[in-house]
C-alpha positions as CSV (number, residue, x, y, z in Angstrom):
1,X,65.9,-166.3,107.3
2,X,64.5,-164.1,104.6
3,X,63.8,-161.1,106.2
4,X,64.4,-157.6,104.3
5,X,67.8,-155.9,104.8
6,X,68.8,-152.5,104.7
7,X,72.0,-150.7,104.6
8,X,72.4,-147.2,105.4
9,X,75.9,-146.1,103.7
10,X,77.9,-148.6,101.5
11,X,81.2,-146.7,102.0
12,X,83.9,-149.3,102.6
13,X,82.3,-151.2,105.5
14,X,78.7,-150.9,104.5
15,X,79.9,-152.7,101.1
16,X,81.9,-155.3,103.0
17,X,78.5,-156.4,105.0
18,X,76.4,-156.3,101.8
19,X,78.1,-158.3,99.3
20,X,79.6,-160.5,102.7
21,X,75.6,-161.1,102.7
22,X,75.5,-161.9,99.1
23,X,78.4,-164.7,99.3
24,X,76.8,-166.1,102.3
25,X,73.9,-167.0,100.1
26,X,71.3,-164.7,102.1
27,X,67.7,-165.5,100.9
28,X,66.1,-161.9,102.2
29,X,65.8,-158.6,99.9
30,X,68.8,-156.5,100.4
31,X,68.5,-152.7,99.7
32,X,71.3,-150.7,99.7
33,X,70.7,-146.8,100.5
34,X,73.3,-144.3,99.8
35,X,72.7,-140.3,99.1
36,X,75.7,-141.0,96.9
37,X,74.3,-142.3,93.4
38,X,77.1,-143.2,91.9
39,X,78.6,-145.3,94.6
40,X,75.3,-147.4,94.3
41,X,76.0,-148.8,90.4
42,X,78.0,-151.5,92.3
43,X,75.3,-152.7,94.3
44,X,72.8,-152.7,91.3
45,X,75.3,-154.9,89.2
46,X,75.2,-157.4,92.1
47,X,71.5,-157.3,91.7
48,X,70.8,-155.6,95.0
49,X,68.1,-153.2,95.3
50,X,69.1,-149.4,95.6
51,X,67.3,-146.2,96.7
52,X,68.9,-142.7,97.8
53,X,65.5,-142.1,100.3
54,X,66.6,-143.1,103.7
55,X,63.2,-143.5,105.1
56,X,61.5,-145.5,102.6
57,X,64.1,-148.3,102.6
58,X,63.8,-148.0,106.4
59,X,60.1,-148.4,106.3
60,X,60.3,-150.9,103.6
61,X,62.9,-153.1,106.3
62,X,62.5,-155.4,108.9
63,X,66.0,-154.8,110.0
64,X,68.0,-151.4,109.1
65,X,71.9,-151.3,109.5
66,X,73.1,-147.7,109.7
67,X,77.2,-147.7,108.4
68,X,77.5,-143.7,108.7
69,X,80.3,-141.7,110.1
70,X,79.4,-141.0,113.9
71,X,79.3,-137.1,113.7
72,X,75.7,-137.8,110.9
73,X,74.1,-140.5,113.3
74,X,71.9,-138.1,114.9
75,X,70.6,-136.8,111.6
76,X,69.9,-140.2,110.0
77,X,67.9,-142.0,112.9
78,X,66.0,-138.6,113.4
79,X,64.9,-139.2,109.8
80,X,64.1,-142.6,110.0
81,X,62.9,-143.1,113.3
82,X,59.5,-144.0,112.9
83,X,59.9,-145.9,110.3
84,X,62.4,-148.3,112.5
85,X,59.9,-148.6,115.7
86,X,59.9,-152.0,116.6
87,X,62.1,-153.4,114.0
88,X,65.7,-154.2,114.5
89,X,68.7,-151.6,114.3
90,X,72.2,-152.6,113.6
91,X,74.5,-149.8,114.2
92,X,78.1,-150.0,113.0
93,X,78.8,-146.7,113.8
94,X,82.0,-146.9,115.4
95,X,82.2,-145.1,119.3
96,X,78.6,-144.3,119.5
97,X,77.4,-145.7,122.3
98,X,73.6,-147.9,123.2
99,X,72.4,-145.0,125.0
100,X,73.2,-142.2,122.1
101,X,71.1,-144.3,119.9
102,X,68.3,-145.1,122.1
103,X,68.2,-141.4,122.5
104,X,67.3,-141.2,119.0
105,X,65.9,-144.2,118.0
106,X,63.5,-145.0,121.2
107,X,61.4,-147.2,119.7
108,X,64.2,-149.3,117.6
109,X,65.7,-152.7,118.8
110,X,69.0,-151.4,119.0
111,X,72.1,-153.8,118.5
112,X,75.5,-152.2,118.0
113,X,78.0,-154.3,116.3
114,X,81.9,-153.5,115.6
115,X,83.3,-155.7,112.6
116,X,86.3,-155.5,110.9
117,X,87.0,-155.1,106.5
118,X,87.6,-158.8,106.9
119,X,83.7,-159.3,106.3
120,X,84.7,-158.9,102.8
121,X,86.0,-161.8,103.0
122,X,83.6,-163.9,105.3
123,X,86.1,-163.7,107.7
124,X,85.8,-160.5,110.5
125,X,85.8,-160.7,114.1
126,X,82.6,-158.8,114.8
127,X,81.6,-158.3,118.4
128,X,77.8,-157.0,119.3
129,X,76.4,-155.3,122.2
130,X,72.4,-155.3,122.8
131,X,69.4,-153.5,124.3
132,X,67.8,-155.3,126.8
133,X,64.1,-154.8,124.1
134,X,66.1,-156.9,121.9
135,X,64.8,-160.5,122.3
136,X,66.3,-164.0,122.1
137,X,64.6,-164.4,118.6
138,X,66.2,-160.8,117.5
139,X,69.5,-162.2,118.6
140,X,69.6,-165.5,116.8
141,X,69.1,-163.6,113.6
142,X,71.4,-161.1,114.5
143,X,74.2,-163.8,115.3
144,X,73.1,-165.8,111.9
145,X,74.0,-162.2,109.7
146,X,77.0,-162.0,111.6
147,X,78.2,-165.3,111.2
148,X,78.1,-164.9,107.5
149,X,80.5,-162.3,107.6
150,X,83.0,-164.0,109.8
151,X,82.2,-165.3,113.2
152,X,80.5,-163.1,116.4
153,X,80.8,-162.4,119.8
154,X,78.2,-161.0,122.0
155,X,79.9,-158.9,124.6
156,X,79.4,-156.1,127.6
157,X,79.6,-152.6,125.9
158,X,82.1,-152.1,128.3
159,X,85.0,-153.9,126.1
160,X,83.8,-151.9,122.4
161,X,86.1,-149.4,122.6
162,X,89.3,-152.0,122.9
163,X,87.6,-153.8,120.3
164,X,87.5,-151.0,118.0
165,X,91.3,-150.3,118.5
166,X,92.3,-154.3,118.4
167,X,90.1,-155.7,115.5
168,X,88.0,-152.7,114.2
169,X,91.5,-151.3,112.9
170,X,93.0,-154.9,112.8
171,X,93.6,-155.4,109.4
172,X,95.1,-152.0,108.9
173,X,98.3,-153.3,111.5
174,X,98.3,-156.3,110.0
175,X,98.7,-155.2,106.6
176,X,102.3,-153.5,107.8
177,X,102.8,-156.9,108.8
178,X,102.3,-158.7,105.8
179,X,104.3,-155.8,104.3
180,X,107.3,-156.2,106.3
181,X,107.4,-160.3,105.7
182,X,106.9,-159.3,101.7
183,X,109.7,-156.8,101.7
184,X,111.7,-159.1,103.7
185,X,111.3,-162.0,100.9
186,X,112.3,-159.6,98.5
187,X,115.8,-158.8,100.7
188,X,116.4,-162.2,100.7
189,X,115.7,-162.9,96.8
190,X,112.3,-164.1,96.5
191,X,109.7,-162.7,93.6
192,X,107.4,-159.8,94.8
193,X,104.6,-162.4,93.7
194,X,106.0,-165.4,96.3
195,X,106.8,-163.0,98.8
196,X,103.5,-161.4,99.0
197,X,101.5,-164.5,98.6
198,X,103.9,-166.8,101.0
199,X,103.5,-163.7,103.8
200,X,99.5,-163.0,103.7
201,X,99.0,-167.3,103.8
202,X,101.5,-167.2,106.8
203,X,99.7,-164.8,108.6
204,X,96.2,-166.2,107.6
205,X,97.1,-169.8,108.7
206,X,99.0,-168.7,111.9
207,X,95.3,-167.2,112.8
208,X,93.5,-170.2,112.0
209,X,95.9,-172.2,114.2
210,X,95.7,-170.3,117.3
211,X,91.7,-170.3,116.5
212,X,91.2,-174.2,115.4
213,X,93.8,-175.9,117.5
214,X,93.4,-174.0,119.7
215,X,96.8,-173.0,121.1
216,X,98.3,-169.8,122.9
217,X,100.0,-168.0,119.9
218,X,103.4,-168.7,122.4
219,X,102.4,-172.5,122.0
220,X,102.4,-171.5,118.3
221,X,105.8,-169.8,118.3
222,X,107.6,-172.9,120.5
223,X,106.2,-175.5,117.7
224,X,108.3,-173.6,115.2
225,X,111.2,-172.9,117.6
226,X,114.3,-175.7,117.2
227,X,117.5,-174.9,119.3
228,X,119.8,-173.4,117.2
229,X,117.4,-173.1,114.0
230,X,116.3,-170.5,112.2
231,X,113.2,-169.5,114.0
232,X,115.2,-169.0,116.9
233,X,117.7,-166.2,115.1
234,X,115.1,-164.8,113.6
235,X,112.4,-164.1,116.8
236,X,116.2,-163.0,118.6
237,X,116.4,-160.4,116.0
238,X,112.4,-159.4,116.1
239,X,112.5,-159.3,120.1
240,X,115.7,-156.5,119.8
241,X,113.0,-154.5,118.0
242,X,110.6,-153.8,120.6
243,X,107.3,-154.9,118.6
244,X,105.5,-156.1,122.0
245,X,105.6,-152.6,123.5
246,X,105.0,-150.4,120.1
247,X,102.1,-153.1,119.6
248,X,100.8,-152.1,123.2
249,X,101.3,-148.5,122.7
250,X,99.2,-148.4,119.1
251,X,96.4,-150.5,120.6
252,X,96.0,-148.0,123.9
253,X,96.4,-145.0,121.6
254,X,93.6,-146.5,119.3
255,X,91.3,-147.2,122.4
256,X,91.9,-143.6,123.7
257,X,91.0,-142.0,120.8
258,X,88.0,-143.6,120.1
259,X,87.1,-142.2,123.4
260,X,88.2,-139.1,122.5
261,X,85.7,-139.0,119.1
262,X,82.6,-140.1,121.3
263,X,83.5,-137.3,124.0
264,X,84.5,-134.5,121.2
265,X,80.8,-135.4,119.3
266,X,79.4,-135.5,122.3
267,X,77.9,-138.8,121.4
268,X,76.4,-139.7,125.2
């Protein structure tokens, strides 16, 4: 697949995707579009094309992503939206809905995708939702982007909200998690350079079991479980915290409010 790439935004996520791309060995011409200048220097290092006109590297693409913040959506695919007729549009604009973008993209193949900052890493969980114009073709290149960022899930639009609060905003619970474990190795004497280390592998590998095995992450917790071991003391002491239901509460909380920024932007 060599087909030319562009990004519309390279804040944090729009980055993440691009050089994602680049480590994934992607053979295609990547432009990176930003009305930032500065933030593009990065991209230019990398050896990544850059431009601050929005519709040229749209009509220069076969496929445009669009990473903006969901209040400027209108704005940008009412400046670029004859340049995308017919070509693929990858929204990662987080709440904004298929119908919001056909709106202003009619003619685009719309696919709306919701990934999280571990595509800097080639490993997000990014979950997609399509137009019915989008065709089997479109979503086998689609899948194959994604894939290099992580892995993919195509999925009723239904579920994107949840999705956004679960793995869209993943990483950030998880990095109080790895926190926690690394200030915990420090109470019990271990370096800050063990603790941090031994805590992010524990949580990375954990993943990959419930993923490779795979295995019910309770399936998980009973392999490590021994009567009277230390497992067992320590999940006694986690359970007295209540970390199930303030897990519960954070992720309906998330959901709701990014419900609340589609209906406040009126994004419909």
């Amino acid at each position: 697949m060599n087909d030319k790439i562009t990004v519309i935004g390279t804040g944090m996520m729009g980055g993440a995707i691009i050089k994602s791309l680049l480590k994934g060995g992607y053979r295609g011409k990547i432009t990176a579009v930003d009305i930032q200048v500065e933030k593009l220097k990065e991209f230019e290092a990398l050896g990544v094309k850059t431009s601050s006109d929005n519709k040229k590297a749209a009509s220069d693409a076969d496929i445009v992503f669009i990473i903006v913040k969901p209040g400027d959506v209108e704005k940008v695919l009412k400046e670029i939206s004859k340049e995308i007729k017919d070509k693929l549009l990858v929204s990662v604009a987080a709440t904004v809905p298929l119908s919001f973008l056909k709106k202003n993209a009619a003619d685009a193949k719309i696919v709306r995708i919701m990934p999280n900052l571990g595509a800097l890493v080639q490993a997000a969980y990014t979950a997609y939702v399509c137009e019915t114009n989008v065709t089997d073709e479109d979503k086998e290149k689609v899948k194959e982007i994604l894939n290099m960022m992580g892995i993919c899930e195509e999925m009723d639009e239904k579920y994107m909200d949840a999705i956004t609060a679960v793995s869209g905003s993943g990483p950030g619970y998880m990095s109080i998690i790895i926190e926690a474990l690394t200030y915990a190795g420090l109470k019990v004497g271990l370096p800050r350079n063990i603790a941090l280390k031994c805590a992010a592998q524990t949580v990375m590998g954990t993943g990959k079991l419930v993923l490779d095995l795979p295995e019910d992450p309770a399936k998980i917790r009973d392999m490590t479980t021994t009567p009277g071991g230390t497992t067992i003391e320590a999940i006694y002491q986690i359970e007295q915290s209540q970390i199930r239901p303030a897990m519960i509460r954070a992720i309906e909380e998330a959901t709701k409010k990014s419900q609340a920024i589609r209906e406040k932007l009126n994004l419909q």
